[in-house]
N, CA, C and O atoms as a Tinker XYZ file with bonds, in Angstrom:
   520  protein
     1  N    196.979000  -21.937000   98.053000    73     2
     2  CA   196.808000  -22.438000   99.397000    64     1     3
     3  C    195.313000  -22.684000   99.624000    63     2     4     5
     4  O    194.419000  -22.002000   99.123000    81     3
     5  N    195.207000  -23.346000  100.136000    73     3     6
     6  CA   193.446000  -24.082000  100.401000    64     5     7
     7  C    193.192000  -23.712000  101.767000    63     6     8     9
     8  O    194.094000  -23.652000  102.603000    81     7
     9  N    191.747000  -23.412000  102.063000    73     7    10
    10  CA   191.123000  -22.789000  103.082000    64     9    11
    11  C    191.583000  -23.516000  104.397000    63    10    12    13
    12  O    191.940000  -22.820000  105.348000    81    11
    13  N    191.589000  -24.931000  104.497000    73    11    14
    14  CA   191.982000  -25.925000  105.023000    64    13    15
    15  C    193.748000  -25.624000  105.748000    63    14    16    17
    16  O    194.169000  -25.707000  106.902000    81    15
    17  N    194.237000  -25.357000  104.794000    73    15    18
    18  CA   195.573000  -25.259000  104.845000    64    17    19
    19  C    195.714000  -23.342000  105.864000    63    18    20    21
    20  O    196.128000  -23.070000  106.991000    81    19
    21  N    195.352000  -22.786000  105.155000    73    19    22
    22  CA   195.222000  -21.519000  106.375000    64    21    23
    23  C    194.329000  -21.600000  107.229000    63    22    24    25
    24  O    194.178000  -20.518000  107.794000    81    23
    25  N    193.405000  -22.686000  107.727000    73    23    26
    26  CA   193.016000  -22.702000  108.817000    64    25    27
    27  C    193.454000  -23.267000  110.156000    63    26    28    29
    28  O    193.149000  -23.081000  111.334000    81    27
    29  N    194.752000  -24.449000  109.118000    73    27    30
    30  CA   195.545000  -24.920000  110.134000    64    29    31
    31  C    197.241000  -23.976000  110.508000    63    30    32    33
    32  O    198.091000  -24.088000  111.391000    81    31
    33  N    197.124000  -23.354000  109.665000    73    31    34
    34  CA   197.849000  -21.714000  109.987000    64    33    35
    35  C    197.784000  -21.174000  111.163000    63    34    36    37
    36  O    198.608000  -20.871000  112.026000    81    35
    37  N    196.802000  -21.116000  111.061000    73    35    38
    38  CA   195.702000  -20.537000  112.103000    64    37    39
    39  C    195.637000  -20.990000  113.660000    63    38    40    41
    40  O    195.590000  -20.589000  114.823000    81    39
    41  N    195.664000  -21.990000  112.915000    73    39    42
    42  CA   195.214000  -22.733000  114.991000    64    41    43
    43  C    197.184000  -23.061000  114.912000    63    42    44    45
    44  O    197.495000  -23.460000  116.034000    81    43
    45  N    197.929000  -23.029000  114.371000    73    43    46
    46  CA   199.379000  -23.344000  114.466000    64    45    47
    47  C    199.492000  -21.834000  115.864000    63    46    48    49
    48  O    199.436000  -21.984000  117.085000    81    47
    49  N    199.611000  -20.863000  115.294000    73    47    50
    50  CA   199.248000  -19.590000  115.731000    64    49    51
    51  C    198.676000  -19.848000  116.660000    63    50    52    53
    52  O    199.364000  -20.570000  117.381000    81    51
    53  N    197.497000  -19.587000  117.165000    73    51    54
    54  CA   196.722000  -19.712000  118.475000    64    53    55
    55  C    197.607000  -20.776000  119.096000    63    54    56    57
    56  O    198.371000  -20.299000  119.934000    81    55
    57  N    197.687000  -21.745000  118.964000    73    55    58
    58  CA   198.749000  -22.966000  119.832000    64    57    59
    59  C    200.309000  -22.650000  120.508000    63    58    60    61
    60  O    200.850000  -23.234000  121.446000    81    59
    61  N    200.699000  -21.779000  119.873000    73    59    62
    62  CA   201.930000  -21.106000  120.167000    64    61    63
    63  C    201.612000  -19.914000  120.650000    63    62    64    65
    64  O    202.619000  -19.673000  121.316000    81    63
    65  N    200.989000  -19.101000  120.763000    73    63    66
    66  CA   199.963000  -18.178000  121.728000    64    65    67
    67  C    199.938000  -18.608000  123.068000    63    66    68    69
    68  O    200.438000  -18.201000  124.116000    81    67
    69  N    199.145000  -19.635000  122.708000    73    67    70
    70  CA   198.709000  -20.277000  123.875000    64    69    71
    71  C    200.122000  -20.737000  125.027000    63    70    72    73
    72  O    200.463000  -20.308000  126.129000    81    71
    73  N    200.615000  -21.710000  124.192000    73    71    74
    74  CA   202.322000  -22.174000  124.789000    64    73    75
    75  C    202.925000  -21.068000  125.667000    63    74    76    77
    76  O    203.161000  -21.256000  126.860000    81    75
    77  N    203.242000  -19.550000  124.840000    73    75    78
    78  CA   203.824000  -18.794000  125.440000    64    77    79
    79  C    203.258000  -18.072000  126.339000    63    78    80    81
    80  O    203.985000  -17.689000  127.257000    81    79
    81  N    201.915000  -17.701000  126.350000    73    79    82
    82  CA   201.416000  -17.275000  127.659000    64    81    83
    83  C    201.494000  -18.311000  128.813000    63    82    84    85
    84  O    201.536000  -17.802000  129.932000    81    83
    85  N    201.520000  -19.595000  128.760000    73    83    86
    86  CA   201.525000  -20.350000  129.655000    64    85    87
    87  C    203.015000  -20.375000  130.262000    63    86    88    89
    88  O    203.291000  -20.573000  131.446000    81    87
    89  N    203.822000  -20.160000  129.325000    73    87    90
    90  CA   205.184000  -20.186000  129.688000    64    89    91
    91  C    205.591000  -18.906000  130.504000    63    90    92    93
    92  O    206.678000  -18.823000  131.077000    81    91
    93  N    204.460000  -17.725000  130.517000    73    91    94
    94  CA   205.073000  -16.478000  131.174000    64    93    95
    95  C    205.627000  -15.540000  129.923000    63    94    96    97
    96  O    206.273000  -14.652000  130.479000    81    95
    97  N    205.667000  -15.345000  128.591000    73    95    98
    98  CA   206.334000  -14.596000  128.406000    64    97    99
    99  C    205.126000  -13.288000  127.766000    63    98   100   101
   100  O    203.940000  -13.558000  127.576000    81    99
   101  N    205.591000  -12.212000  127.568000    73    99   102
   102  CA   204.803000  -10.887000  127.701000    64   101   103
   103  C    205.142000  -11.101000  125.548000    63   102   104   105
   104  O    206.116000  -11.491000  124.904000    81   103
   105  N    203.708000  -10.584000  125.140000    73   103   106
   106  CA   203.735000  -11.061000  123.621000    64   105   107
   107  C    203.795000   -9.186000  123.637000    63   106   108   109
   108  O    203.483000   -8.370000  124.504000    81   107
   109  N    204.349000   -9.041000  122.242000    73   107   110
   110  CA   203.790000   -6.897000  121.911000    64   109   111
   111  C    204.032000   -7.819000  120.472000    63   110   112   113
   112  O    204.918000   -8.614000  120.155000    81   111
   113  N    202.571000   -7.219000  119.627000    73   111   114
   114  CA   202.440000   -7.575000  118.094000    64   113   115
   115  C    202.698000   -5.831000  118.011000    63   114   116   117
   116  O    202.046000   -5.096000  118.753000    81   115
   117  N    203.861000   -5.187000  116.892000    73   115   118
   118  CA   203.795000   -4.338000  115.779000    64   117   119
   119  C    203.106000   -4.588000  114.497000    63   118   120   121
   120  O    203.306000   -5.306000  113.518000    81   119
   121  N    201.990000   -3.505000  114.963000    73   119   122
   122  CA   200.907000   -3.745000  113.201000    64   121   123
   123  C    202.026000   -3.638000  112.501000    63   122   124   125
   124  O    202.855000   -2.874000  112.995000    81   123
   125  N    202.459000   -4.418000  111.012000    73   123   126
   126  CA   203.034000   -3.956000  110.110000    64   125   127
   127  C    202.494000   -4.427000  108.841000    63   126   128   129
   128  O    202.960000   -5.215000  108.018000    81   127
   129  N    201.051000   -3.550000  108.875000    73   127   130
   130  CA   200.161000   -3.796000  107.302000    64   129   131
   131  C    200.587000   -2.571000  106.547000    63   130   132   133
   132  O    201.124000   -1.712000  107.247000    81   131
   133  N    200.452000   -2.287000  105.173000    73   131   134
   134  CA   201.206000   -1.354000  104.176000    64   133   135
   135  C    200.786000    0.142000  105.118000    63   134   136   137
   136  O    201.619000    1.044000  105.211000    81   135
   137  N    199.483000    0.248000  105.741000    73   135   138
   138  CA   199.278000    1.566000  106.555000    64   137   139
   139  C    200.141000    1.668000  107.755000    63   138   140   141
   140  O    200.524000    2.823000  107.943000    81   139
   141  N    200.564000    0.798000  108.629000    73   139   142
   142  CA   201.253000    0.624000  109.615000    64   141   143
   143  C    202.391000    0.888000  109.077000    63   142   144   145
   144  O    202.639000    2.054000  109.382000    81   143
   145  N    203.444000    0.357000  108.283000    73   143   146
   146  CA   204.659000    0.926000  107.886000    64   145   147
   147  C    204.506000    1.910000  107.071000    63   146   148   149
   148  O    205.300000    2.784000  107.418000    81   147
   149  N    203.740000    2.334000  105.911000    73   147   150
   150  CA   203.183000    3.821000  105.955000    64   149   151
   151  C    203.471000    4.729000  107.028000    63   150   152   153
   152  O    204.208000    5.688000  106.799000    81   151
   153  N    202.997000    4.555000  108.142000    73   151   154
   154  CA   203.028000    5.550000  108.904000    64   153   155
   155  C    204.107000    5.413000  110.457000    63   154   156   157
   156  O    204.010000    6.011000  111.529000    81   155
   157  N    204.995000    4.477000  110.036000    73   155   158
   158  CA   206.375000    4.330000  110.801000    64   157   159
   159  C    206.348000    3.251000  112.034000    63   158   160   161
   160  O    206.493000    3.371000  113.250000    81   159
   161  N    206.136000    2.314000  111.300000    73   159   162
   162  CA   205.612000    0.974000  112.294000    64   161   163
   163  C    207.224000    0.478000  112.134000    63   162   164   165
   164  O    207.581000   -0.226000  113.079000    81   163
   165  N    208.127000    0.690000  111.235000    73   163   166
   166  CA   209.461000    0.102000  111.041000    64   165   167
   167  C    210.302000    0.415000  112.182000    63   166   168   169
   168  O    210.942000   -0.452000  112.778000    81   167
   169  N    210.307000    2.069000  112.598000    73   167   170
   170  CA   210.953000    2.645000  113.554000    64   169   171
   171  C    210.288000    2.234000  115.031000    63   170   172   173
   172  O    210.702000    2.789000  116.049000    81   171
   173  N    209.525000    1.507000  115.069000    73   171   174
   174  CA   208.992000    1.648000  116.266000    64   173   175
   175  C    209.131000    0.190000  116.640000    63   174   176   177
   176  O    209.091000   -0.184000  117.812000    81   175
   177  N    209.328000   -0.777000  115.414000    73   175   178
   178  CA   209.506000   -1.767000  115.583000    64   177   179
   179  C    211.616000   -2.081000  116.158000    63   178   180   181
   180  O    212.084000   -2.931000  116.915000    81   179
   181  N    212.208000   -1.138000  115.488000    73   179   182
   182  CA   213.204000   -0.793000  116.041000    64   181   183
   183  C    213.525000   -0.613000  117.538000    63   182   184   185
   184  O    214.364000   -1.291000  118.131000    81   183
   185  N    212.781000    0.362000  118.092000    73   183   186
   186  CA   213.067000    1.248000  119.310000    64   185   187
   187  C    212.817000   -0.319000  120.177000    63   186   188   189
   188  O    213.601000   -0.919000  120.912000    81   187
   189  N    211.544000   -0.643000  119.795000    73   187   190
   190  CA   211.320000   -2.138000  120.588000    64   189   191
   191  C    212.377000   -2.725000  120.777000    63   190   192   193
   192  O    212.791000   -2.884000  121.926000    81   191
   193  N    212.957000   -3.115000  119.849000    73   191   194
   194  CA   214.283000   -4.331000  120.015000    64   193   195
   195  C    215.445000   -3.681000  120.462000    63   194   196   197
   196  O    216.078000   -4.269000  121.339000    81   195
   197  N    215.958000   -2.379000  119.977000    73   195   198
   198  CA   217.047000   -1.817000  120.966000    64   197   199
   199  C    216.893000   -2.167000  122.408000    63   198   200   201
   200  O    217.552000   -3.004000  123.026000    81   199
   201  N    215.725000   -1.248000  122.956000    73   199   202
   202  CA   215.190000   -1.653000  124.706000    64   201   203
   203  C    215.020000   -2.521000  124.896000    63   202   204   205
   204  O    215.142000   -2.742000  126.101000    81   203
   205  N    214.607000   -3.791000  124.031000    73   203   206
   206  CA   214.945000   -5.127000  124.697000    64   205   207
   207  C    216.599000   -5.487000  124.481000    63   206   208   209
   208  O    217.225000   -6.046000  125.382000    81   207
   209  N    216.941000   -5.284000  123.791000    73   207   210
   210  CA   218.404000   -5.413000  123.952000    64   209   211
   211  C    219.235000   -5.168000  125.032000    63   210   212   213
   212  O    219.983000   -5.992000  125.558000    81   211
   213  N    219.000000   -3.398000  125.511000    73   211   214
   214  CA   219.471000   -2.925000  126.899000    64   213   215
   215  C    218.994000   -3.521000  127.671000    63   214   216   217
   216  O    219.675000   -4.437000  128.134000    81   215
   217  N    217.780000   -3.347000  128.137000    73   215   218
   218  CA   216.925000   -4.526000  129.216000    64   217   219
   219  C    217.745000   -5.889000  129.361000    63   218   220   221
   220  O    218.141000   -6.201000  130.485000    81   219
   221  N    217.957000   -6.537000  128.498000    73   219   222
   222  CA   218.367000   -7.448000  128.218000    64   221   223
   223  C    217.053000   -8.611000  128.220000    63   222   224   225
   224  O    217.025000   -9.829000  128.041000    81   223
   225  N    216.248000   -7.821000  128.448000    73   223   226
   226  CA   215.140000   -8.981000  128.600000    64   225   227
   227  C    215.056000  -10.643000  127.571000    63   226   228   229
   228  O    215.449000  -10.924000  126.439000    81   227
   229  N    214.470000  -11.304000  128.469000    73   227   230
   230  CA   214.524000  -12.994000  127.641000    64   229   231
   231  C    212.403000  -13.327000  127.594000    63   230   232   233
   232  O    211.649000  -14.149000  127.074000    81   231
   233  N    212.306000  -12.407000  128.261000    73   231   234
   234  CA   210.854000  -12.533000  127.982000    64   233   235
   235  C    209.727000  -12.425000  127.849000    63   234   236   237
   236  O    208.701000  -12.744000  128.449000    81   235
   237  N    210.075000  -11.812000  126.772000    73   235   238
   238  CA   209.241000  -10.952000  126.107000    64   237   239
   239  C    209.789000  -11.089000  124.512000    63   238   240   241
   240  O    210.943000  -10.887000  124.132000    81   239
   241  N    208.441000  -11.555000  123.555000    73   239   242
   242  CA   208.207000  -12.079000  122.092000    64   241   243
   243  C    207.827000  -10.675000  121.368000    63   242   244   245
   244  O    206.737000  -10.113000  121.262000    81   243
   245  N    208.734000  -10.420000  121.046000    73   243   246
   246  CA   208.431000   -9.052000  119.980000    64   245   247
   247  C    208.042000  -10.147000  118.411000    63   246   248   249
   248  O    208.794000  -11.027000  117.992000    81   247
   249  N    206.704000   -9.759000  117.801000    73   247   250
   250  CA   206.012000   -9.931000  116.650000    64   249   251
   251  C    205.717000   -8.992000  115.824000    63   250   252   253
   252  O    205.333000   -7.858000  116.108000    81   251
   253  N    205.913000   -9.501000  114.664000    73   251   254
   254  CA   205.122000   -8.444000  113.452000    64   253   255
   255  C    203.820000   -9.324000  112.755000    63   254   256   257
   256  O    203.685000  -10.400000  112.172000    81   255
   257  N    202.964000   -8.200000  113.181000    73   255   258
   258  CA   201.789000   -8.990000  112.348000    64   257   259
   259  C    201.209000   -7.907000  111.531000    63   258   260   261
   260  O    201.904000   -6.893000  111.464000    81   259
   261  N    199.906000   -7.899000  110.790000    73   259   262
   262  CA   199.551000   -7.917000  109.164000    64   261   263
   263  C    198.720000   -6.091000  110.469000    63   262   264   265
   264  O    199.046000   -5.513000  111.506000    81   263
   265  N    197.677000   -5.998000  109.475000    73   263   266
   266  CA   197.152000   -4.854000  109.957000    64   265   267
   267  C    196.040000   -4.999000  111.077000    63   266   268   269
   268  O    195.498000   -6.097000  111.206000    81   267
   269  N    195.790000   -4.269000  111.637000    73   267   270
   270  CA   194.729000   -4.592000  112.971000    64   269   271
   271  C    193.125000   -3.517000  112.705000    63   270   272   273
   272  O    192.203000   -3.148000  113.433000    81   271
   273  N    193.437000   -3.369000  111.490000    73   271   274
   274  CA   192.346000   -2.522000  110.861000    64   273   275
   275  C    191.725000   -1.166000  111.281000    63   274   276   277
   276  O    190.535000   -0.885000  111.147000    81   275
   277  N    192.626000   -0.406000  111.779000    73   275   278
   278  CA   192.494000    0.989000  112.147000    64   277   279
   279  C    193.415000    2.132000  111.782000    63   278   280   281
   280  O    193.910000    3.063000  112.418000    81   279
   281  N    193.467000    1.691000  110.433000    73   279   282
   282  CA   194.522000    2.806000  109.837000    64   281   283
   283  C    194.664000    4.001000  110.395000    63   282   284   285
   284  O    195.808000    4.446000  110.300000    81   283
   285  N    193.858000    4.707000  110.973000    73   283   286
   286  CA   194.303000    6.275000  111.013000    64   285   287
   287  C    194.585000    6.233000  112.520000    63   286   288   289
   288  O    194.230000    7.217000  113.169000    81   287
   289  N    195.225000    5.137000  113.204000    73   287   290
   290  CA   195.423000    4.787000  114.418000    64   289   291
   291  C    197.102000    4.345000  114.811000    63   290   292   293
   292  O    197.813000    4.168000  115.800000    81   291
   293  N    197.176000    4.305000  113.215000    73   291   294
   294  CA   198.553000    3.797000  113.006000    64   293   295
   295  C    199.990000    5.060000  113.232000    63   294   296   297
   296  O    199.969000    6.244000  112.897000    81   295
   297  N    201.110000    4.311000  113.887000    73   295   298
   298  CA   201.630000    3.288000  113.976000    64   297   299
   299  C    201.396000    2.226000  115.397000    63   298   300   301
   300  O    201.700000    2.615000  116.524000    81   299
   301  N    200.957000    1.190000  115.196000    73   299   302
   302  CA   200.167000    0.600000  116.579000    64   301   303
   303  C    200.872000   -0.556000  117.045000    63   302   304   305
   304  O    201.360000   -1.284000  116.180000    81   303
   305  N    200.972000   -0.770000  117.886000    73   303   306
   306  CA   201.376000   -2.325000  118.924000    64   305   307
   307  C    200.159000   -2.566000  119.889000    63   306   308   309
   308  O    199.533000   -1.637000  120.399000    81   307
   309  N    199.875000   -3.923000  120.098000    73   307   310
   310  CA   199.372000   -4.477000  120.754000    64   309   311
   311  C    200.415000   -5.457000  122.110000    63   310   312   313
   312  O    201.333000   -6.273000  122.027000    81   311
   313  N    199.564000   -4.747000  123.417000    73   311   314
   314  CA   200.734000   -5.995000  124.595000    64   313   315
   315  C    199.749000   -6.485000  125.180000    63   314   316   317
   316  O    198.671000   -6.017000  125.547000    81   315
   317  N    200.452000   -7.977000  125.264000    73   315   318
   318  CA   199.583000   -9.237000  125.825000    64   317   319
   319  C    200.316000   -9.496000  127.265000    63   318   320   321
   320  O    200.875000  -10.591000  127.200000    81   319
   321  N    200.492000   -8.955000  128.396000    73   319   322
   322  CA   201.010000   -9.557000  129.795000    64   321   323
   323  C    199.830000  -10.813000  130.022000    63   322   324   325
   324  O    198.618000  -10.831000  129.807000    81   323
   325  N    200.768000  -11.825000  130.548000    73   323   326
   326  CA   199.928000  -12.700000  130.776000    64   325   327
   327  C    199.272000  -12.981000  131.835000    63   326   328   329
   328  O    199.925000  -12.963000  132.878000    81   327
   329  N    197.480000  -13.402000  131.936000    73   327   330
   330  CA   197.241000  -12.924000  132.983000    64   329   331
   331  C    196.080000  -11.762000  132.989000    63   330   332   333
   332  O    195.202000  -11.807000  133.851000    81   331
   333  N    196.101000  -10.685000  131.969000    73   331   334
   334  CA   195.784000   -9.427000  132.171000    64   333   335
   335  C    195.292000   -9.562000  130.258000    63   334   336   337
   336  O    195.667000  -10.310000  129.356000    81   335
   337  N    194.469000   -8.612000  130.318000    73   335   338
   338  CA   194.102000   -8.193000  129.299000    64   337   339
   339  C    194.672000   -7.546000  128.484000    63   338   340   341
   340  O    195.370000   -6.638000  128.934000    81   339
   341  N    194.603000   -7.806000  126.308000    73   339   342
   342  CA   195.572000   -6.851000  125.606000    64   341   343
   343  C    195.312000   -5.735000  125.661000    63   342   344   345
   344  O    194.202000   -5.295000  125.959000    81   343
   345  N    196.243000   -5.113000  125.396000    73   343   346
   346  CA   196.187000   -3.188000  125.529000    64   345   347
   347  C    196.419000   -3.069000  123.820000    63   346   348   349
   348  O    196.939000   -4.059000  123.304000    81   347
   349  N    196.147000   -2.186000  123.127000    73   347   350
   350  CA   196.580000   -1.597000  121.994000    64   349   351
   351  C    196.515000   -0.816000  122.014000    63   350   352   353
   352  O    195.432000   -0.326000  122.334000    81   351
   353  N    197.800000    0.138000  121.635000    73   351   354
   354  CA   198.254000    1.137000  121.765000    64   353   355
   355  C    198.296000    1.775000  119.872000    63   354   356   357
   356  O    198.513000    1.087000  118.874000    81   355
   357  N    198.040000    3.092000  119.936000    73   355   358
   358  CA   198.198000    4.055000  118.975000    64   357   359
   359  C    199.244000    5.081000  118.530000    63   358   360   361
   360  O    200.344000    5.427000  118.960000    81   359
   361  N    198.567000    5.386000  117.633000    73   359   362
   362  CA   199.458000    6.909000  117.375000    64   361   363
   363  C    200.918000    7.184000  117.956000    63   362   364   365
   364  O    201.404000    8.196000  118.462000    81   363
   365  N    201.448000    5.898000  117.696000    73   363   366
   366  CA   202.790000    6.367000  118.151000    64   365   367
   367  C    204.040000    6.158000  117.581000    63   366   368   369
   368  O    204.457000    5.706000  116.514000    81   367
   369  N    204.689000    6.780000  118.964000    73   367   370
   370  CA   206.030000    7.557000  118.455000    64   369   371
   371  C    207.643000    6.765000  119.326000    63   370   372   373
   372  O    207.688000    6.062000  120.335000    81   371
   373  N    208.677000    7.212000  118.504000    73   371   374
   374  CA   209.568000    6.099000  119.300000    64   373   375
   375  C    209.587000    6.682000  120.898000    63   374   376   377
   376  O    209.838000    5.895000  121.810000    81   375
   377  N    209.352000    7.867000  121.126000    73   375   378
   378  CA   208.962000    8.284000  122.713000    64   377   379
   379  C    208.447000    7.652000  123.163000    63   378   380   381
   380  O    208.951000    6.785000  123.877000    81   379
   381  N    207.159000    7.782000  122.958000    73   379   382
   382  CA   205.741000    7.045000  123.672000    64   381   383
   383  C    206.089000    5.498000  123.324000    63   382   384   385
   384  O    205.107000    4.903000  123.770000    81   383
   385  N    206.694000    4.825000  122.937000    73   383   386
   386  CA   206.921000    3.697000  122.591000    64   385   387
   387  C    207.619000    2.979000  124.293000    63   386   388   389
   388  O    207.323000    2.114000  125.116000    81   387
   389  N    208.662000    4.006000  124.060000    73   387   390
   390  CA   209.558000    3.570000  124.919000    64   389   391
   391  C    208.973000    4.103000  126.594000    63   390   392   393
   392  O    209.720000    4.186000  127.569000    81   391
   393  N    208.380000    4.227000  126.599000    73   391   394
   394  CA   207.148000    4.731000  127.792000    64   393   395
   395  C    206.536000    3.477000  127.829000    63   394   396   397
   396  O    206.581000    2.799000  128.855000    81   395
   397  N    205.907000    3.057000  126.707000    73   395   398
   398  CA   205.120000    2.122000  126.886000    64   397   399
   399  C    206.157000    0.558000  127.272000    63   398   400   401
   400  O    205.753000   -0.254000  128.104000    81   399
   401  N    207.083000    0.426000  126.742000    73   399   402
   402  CA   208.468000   -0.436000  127.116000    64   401   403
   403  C    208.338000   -0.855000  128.554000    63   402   404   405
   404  O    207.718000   -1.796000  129.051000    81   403
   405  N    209.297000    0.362000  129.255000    73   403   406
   406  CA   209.543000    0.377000  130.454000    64   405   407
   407  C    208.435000   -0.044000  131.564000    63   406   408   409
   408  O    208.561000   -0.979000  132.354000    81   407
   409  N    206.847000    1.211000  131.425000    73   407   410
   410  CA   205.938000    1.219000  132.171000    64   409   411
   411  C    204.870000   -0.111000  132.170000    63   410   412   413
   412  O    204.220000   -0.433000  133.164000    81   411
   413  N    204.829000   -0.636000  131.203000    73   411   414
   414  CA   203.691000   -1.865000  130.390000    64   413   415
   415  C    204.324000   -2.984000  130.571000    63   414   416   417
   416  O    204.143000   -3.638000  131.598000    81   415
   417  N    205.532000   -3.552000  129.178000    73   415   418
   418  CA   205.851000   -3.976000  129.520000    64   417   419
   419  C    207.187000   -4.794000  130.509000    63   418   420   421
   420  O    207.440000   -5.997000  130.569000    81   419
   421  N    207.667000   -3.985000  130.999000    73   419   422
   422  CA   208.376000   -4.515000  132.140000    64   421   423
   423  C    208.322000   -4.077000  133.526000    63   422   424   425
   424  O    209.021000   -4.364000  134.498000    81   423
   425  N    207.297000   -3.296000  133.374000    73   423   426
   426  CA   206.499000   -2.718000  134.488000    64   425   427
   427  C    205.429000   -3.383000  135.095000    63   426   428   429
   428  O    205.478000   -3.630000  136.300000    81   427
   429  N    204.301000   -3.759000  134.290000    73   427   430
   430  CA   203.275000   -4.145000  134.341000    64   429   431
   431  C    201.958000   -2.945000  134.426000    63   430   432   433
   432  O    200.827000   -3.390000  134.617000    81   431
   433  N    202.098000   -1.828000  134.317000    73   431   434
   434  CA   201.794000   -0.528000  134.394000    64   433   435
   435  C    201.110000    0.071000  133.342000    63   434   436   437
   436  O    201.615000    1.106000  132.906000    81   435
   437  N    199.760000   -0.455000  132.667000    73   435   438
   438  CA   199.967000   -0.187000  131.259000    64   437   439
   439  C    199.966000    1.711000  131.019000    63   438   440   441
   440  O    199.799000    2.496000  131.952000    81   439
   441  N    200.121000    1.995000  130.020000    73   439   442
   442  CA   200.175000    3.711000  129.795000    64   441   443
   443  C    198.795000    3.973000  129.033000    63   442   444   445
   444  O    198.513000    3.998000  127.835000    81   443
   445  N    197.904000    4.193000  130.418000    73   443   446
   446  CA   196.453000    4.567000  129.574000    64   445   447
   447  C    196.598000    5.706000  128.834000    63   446   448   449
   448  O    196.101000    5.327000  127.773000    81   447
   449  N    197.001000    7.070000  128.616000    73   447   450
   450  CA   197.310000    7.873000  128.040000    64   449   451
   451  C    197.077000    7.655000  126.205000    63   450   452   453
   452  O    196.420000    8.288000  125.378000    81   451
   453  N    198.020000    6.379000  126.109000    73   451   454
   454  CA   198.588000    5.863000  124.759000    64   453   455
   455  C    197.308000    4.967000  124.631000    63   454   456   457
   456  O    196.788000    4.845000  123.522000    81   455
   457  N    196.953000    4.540000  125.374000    73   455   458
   458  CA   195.528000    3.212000  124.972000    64   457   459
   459  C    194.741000    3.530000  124.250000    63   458   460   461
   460  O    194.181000    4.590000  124.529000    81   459
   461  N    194.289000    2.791000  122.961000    73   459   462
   462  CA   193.224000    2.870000  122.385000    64   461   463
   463  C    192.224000    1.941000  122.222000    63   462   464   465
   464  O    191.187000    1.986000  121.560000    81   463
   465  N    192.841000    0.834000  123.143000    73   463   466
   466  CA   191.868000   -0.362000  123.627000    64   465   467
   467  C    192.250000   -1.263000  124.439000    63   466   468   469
   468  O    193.401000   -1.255000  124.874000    81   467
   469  N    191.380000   -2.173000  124.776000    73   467   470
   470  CA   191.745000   -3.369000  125.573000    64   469   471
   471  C    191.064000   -4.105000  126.208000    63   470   472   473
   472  O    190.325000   -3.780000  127.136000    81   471
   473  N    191.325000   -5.690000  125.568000    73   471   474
   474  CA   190.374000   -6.852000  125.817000    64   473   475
   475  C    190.715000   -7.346000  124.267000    63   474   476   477
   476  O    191.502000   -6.904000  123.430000    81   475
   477  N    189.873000   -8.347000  124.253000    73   475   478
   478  CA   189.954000   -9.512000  122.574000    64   477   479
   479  C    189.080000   -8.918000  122.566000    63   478   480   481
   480  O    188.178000   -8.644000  123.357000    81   479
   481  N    189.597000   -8.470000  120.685000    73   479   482
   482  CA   188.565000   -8.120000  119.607000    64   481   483
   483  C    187.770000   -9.404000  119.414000    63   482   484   485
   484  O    188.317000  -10.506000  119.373000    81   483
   485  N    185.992000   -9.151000  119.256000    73   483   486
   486  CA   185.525000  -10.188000  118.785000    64   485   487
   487  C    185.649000   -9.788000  116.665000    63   486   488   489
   488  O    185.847000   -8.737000  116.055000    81   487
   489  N    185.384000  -11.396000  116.138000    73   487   490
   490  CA   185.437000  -11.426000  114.642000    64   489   491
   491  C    184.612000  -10.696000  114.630000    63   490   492   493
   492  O    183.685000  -10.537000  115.424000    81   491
   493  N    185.077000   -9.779000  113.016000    73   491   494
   494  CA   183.975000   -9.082000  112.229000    64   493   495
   495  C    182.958000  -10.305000  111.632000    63   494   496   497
   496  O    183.265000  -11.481000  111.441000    81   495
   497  N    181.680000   -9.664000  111.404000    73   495   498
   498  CA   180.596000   -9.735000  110.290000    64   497   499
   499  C    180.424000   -9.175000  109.567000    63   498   500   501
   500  O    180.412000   -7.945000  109.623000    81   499
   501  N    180.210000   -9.880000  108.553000    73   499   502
   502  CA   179.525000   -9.584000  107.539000    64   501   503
   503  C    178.161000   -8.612000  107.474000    63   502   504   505
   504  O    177.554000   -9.214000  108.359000    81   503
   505  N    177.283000   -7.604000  107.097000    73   503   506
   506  CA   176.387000   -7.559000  107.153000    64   505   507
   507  C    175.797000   -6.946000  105.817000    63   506   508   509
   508  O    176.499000   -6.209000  105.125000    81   507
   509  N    174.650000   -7.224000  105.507000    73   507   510
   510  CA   173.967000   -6.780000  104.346000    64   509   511
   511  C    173.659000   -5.623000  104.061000    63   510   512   513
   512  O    172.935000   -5.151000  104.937000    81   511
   513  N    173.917000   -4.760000  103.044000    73   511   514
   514  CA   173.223000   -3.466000  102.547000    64   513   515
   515  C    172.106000   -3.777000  101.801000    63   514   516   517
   516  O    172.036000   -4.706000  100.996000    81   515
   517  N    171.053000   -2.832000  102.131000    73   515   518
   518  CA   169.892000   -3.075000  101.903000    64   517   519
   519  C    169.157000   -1.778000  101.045000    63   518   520
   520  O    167.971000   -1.845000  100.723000    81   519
């Protein structure tokens, strides 16, 4: 694959980002990089879709994406309400998951408790050892 070719990956992604926040719907990415399911990103990615199931909710985009680079933070989700700034959430459990469900997203309520951030990450740099 050519740099070219995952850069238009890339903005494919951001464009459909974009679409669905405009459309209203609430995004939650499950880290699921080898540390994230390591440390039970599968089950949590579960508990998610059951409660949207009961909920019955239509909107709200459950995602799996790659790692968010804080392994010992893991198992983690990130929620995007639109409108409002992302939350990423940690160290968790199908409990605290489902806390975060109800109160975050279909609440609008996020669960600072569980927060381990929030706002856009800016890109890493590079920097030199010297």
């Amino acid at each position: 694959m050519t740099m070219d070719e995952l850069k238009q990956i890339k903005e494919d992604y951001i464009d459909e980002r974009r679409r669905e926040v405009a459309a209203g719907y609430i995004s939650v990415d499950v880290h699921m990089g080898t540390c994230g399911i390591a440390a039970g990103a599968k089950t949590i990615h579960q508990a998610l879709l059951e409660e949207m199931d009961k909920a019955a909710v239509t909107n709200v985009k459950l995602k799996i994406t790659g790692c968010a680079g804080l392994c010992s933070m893991e198992p983690m989700i990130t929620v995007l309400v639109p409108g409002a700034s992302p939350v990423k959430y940690g160290k968790l459990d199908v409990k605290k998951v489902r806390e975060i469900f109800y109160s975050h997203i279909l609440g609008g309520h996020p669960k600072v408790e569980y927060a381990i951030g929030h706002g856009l990450e800016k890109p890493q740099q590079r920097v030199g050892i010297k």
